[in-house]
N, C-alpha and C positions, 0 to 999 in steps of 0.2 A: 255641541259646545266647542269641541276640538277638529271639526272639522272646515277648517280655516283657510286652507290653499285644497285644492281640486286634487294634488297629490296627497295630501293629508286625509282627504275624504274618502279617496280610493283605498291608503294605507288600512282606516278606520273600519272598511268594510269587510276589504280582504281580512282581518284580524277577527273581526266578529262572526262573521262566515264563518271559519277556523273551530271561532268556541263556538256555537252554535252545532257544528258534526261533532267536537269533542266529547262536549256537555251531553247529546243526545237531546237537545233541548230544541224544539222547530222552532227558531228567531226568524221573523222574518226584519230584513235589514231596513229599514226608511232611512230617507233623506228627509232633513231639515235646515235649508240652507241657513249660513251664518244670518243674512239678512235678516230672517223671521226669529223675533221674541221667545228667547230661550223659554217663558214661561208656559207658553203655547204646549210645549213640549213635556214639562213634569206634571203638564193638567190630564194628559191624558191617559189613559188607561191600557193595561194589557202591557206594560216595560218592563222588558227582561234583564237587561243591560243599558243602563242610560248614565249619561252623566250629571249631576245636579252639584252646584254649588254648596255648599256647608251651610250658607246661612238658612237659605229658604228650605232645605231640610230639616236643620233645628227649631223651623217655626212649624211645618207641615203635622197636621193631626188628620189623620192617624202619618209616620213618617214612613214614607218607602223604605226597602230595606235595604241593606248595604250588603253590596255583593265584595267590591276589593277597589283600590286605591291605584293610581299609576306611581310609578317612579320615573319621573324625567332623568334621561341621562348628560344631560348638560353639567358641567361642575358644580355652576352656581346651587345647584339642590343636594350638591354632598350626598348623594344615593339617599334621601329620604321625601317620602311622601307630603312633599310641602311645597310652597309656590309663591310669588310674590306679586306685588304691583309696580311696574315700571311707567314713572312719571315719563311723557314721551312727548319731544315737539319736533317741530318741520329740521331739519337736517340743516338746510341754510339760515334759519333765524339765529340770532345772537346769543341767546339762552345759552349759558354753559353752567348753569345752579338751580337749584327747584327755585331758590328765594329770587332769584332775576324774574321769574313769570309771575311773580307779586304782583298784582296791582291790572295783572291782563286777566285772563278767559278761562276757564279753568272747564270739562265736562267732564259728566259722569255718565254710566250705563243704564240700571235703576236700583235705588232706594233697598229693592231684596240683593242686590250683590255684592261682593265679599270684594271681588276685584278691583270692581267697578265705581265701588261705594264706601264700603265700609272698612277696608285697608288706606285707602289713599285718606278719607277723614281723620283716621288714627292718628295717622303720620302728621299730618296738617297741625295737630292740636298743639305740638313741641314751638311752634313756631307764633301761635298765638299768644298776643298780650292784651292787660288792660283795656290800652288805648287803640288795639287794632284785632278787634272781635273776628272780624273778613279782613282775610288774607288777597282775594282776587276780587277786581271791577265785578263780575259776571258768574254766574255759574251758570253752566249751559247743557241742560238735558231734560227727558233721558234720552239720551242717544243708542241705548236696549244693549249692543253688543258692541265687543272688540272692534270688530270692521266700523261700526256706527261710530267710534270712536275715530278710527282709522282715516274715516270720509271726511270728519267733522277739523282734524285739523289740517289734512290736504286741500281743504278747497276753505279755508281759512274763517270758520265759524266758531273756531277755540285754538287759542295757542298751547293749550298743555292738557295733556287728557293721562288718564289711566288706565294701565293696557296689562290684562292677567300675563304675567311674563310669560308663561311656558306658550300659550296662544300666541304672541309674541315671540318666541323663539320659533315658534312652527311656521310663523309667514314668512321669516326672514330663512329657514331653509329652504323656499321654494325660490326659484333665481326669477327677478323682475318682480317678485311681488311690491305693489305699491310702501308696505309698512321697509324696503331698504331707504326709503324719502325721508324716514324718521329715525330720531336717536334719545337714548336714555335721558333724561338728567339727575337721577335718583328711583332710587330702589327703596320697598316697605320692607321693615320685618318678614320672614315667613312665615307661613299659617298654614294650617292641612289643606290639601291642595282637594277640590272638585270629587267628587268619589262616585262609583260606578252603581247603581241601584234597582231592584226591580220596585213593581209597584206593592202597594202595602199589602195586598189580597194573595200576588203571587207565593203557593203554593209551597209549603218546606223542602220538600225533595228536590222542586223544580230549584229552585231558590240556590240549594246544596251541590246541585250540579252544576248551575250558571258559576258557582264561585271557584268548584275544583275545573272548569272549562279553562275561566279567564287565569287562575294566577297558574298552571301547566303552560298558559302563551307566553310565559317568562321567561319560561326554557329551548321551547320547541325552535328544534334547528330548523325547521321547515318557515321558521318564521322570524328569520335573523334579520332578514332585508325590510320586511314589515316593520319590526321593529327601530331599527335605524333609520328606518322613511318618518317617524314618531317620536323621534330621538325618546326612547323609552330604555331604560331599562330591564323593565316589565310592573310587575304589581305584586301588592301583596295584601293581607286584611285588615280592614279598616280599624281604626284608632278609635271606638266613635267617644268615650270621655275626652281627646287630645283637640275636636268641634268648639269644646268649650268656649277657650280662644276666642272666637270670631264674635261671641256673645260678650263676652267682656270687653271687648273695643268696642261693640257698640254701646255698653253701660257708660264706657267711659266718656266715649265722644257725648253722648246727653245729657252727664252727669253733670258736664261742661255747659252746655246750652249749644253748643253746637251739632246741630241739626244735618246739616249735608256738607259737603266738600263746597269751601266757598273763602 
């Protein structure tokens, strides 16, 4: 999920490698390029350490389990386990308000995401009236991921998309990544951010070590530079009542009859 620039991917490995000897736990590391359907990835089985969104968690039965939470170290997250959506258009367009891309292109990632989806709806609803139910001409997706996002408004098949900030803060650490083309025009609420999980079957001990592995990578001096390649703070253990959240924005947004970001 977070491995978004080629340096971030490398970051993610060397780090998991790390808890993997610490844990005593055999990880082996895969790649799942940004491209490919994050969903691909919580469907399959045998995850020691993965990253899953909040929402399609709170809907999963039986639910993986939660290992620990990142802490972004950018200000904007005030040192706590949270994240946001940043409405994002082309750099040169005129847009300098969310309410200016009224009326233009709006995409989403898909329907189970919290970033992608179910944050940027939230926010939408304040600005919704009587007489103008849709806020935008179009709504364009899914476009699956971040990058999908990324693509869809560089080569101009949406003027304003929604991009999980800290993903968005990790492409814009890496120098020439395409997302420096784009710039804010509004930020959601924050909301528990992404959390680290194995699969529902993995093992208690196993389980117990994956978690004392990853939040010791919060400290470990061997892993300063890691860290700062991740703009991370480190991690710590999950919140899981603080998920709740994400389920309540979506009651709300249908409670409304508004259905998708649009």
């Amino acid at each position: 999920m977070y491995a978004v620039t080629p340096d971030a991917a490398a970051a993610w490995r060397d780090l998991l490698t790390w808890v993997a000897r610490a844990s005593g736990v055999a990880l082996e590391v895969i790649d799942h390029p940004p491209a490919q359907p994050i969903a691909e990835l919580w469907g399959r089985g045998g995850l020691g350490s993965v990253f899953m969104c909040g929402r399609p968690w709170l809907r999963a039965a039986p639910q993986p389990i939660p290992i620990a939470c990142p802490l972004p170290s950018p200000d904007r997250y005030g040192g706590r386990p949270v994240y946001m959506t940043d409405f994002v258009v082309r750099a040169e367009s005129g847009f300098t308000r969310l309410e200016d891309t009224f009326g233009h292109r709006i995409g989403y990632t898909l329907e189970e995401s919290h970033s992608g989806f179910n944050a940027p709806r939230h926010h939408l609803l304040a600005f919704r009236r009587a007489g103008r139910p849709a806020l935008y001409g179009e709504s364009v997706g899914p476009l699956h991921t971040p990058r999908g996002v990324v693509a869809a408004l560089l080569d101009g098949r949406i003027d304003v998309g929604p991009l999980d900030s800290y993903a968005f803060d990790l492409m814009r650490a890496q120098a020439g990544d395409p997302a420096h083309r784009l710039r804010r025009v509004a930020t959601t609420d924050p909301a528990p951010i992404p959390l680290l999980v194995a699969s529902p079957d993995c093992p208690a001990d196993t389980v117990a070590a994956l978690r004392r592995g990853v939040l010791a990578a919060s400290t470990a001096a061997d892993l300063a530079s890691v860290r700062a390649r991740l703009l991370l703070k480190g991690f710590v253990p999950v919140d899981e009542p603080a998920y709740a959240q994400l389920a309540a924005w979506d009651d709300e947004a249908l409670s409304a009859g508004y259905d998708q970001p649009r």
